[in-house]
Each structure stands twice: as C-alpha cells, then as structure tokens.
LOVEX-672297 format. One line per 5 residues: their letters; for each residue x, y, z of C-alpha. Coordinates in Angstrom, 3 decimals, decimal comma. Layout:
% LOVEX-672297
A) X Y Z ~ ...;
END
This chain:
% LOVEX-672297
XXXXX) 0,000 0,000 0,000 ~ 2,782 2,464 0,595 ~ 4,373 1,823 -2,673 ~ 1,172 2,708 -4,318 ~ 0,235 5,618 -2,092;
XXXXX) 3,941 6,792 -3,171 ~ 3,459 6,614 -6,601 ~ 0,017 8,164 -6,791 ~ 1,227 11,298 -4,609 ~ 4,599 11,551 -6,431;
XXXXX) 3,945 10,820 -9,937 ~ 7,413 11,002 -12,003 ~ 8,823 13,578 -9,827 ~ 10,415 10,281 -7,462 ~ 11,235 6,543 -7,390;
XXXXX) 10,426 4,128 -4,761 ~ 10,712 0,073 -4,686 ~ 9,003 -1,787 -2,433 ~ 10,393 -5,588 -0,287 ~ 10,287 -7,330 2,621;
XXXXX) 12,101 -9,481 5,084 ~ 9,519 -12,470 4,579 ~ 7,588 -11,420 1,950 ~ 4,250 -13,650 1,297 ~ 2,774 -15,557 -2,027;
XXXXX) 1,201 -12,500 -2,601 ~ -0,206 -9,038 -2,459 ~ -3,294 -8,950 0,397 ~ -6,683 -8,678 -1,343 ~ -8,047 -6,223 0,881;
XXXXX) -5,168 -4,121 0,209 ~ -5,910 -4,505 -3,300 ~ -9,701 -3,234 -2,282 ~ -8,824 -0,427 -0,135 ~ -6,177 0,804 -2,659;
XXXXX) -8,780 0,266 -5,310 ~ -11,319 2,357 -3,550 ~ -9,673 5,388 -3,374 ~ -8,494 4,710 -7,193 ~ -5,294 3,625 -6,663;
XXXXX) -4,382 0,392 -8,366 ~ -1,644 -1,746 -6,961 ~ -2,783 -5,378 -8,540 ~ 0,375 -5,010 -10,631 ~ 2,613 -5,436 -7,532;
XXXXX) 3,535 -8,713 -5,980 ~ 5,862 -9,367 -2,772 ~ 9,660 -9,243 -2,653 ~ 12,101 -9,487 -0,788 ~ 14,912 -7,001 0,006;
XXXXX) 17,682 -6,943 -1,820 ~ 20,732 -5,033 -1,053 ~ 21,018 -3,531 -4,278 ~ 17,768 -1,460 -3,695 ~ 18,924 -0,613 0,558;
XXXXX) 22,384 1,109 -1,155 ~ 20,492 2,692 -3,697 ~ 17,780 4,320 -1,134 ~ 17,345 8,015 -0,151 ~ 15,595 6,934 2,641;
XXXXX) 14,510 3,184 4,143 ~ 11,029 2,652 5,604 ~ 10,874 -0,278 7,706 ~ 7,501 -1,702 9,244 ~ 8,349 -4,010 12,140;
XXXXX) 10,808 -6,389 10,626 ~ 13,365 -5,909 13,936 ~ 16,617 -7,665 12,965 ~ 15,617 -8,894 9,621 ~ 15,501 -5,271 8,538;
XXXXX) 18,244 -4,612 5,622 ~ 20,861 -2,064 7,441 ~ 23,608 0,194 5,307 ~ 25,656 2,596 7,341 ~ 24,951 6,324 5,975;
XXXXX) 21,015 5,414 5,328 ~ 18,393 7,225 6,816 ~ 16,065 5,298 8,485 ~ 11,960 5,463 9,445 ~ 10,533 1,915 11,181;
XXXXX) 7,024 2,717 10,675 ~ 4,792 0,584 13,285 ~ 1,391 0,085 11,821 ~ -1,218 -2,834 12,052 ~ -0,604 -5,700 9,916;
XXXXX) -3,348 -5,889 7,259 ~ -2,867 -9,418 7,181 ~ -6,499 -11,436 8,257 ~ -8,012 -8,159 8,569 ~ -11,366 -7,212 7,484;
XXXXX) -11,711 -4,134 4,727 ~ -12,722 -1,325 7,905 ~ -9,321 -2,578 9,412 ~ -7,378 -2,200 6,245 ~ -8,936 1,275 5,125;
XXXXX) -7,329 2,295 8,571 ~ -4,795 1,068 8,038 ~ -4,476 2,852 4,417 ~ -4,897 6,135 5,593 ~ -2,387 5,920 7,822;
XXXXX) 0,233 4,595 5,396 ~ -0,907 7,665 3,436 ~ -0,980 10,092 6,096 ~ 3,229 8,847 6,354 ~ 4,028 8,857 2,875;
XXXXX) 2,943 12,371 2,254 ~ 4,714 13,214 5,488 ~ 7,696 11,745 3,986 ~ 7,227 13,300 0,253 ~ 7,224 16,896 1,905;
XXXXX) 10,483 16,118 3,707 ~ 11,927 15,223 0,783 ~ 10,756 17,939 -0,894 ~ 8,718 16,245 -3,561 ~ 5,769 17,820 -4,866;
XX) 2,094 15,551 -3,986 ~ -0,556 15,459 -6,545;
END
C-alpha cells in the first residue's frame, strides 16, 4: 500500500521500490480493495524481498516491524514505521490502516521535498 500511495502522490517527480524481510505468495486482497477504492491500483505489484542492491540505492529506508531482519547500510536514513498488519483483517481494518500509510508517505514526500498530486 505504501508503494502505491507513493506513486500516486509523487507521480514522475520520485522513485520508490518496495520488499520485505519475509515477503508472502502475494499481495493482500483487501489491500488490493482499499487501494482500489480510493483509485489507486496496486494489482500489478507482488511481494519481494529485500535486496541489497535497492537498501544502497535508497534516499531513505522505511521499515515496518521487521526488527533484525531489517536490511541495514551505514549512511542510510532510516523510518521503522509501526502500523497494524493488514494481514487477516477485514476491509474497515485495512482502510485504517491505508490512511495511515498515506498520512506517512505524504509526510515523507514533503520532507523530501517532492511535490504531492
């Protein structure tokens, strides 16, 4: 959800990539739902996991809970961003949950200086 919330509030004007520690089989349907009622389509996105590649090439790393499985690089600026996993949630849950994620990522698109649509 943050990946798409990033992408619909950025446009071209900055580059994110999304992973995870344990990444699942794939993307939570009432993610998809939320995303999708607020017109934001994420269906094209599937999980992945970190790869170091993508930590080094970072601005910034936003971590959600993954403790000591979290990729590290010295020199990166970090966020940990403790939300409720949408994970066996019903949609109410996971629209919470979604605004909050998008609440962040604008937060984090103004201190970057990038322009929201």
């Amino acid at each position: 959800m943050a990946l798409g919330w990033f992408n619909h509030l950025s446009g071209d004007r900055a580059v994110a990539w999304s992973g995870g520690s344990e990444p699942g089989n794939e993307v939570n349907p009432a993610a998809i739902a939320a995303m999708a009622e607020i017109g934001i389509d994420i269906t094209g996105e599937y999980p992945k996991p970190w790869t170091n590649e993508i930590v080094e090439a970072a601005d910034v790393v936003i971590t959600m809970g993954c403790g000591d499985a979290c990729p590290l690089s010295p020199g990166k600026r970090y966020e940990d961003w403790e939300l409720e996993d949408p994970a066996g949630q019903d949609i109410a849950a996971v629209r919470a949950i979604r605004d909050e994620i998008g609440t962040r990522v604008r937060a984090l698109l103004e201190s970057l200086g990038v322009a929201t649509m």
